[in-house]
N, C-alpha and C positions, 0 to 999 in steps of 0.2 A: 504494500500500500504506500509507493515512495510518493504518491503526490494528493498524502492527504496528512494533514498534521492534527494530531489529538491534543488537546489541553483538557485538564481536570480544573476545576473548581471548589476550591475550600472556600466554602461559602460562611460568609459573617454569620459567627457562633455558632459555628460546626465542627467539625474535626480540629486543625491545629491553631486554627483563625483565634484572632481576639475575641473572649466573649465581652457581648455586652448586655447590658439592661432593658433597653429596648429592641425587639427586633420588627419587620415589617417585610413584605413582600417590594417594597421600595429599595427595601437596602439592597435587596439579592438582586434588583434587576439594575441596579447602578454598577454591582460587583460584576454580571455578565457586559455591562458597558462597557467596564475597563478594562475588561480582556480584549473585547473587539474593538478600544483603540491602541490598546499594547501592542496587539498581534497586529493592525493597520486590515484587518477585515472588511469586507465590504458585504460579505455573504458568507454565509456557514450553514452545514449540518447541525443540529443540538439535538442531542443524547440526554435523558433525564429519567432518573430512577429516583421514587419515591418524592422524595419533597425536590428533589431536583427537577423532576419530573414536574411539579408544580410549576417553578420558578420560569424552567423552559416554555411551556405554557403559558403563562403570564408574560414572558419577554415574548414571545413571537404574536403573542396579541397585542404587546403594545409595541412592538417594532415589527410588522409583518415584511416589511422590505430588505430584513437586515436577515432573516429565516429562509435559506433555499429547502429546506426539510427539515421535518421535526419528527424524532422516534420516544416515544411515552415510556413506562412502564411501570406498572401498578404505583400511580398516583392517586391523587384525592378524588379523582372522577372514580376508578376503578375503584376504590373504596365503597364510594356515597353506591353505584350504583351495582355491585357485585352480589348477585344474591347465590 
């Protein structure tokens, strides 16, 4: 896969990130902002499992231009509607 580069996400108060006191689905879509202007992205794949999976979600509905594809996996939808 030489012409596709992966980036993982340590999402604000998660894994090794700083926690903090307040969190919001604002903070996690500023944190996939700053990757896609670290990385100078114009367009990406987003991969999201579980609450990533949210976040991904929420970033491609509120940036749909910046989303070439989006892959879910047992997030809040699959949750809510899993019987």
């Amino acid at each position: 896969m030489k012409d596709f580069r992966f980036v993982a996400i340590d999402f604000v108060g998660h894994g090794k990130s700083d926690h903090v006191t307040e969190l919001s689905y604002l903070h996690q879509l500023e944190a996939i902002q700053a990757v896609f202007d670290w990385a100078k992205w114009e367009k990406c794949i987003i991969v999201g499992h579980s609450y990533g999976g949210n976040n991904a979600l929420f970033y491609t509905a509120a940036c749909p231009q910046k989303v070439q594809a989006l892959i879910v996996s047992f997030n809040l939808l699959f949750i809510l509607f899993y019987k």
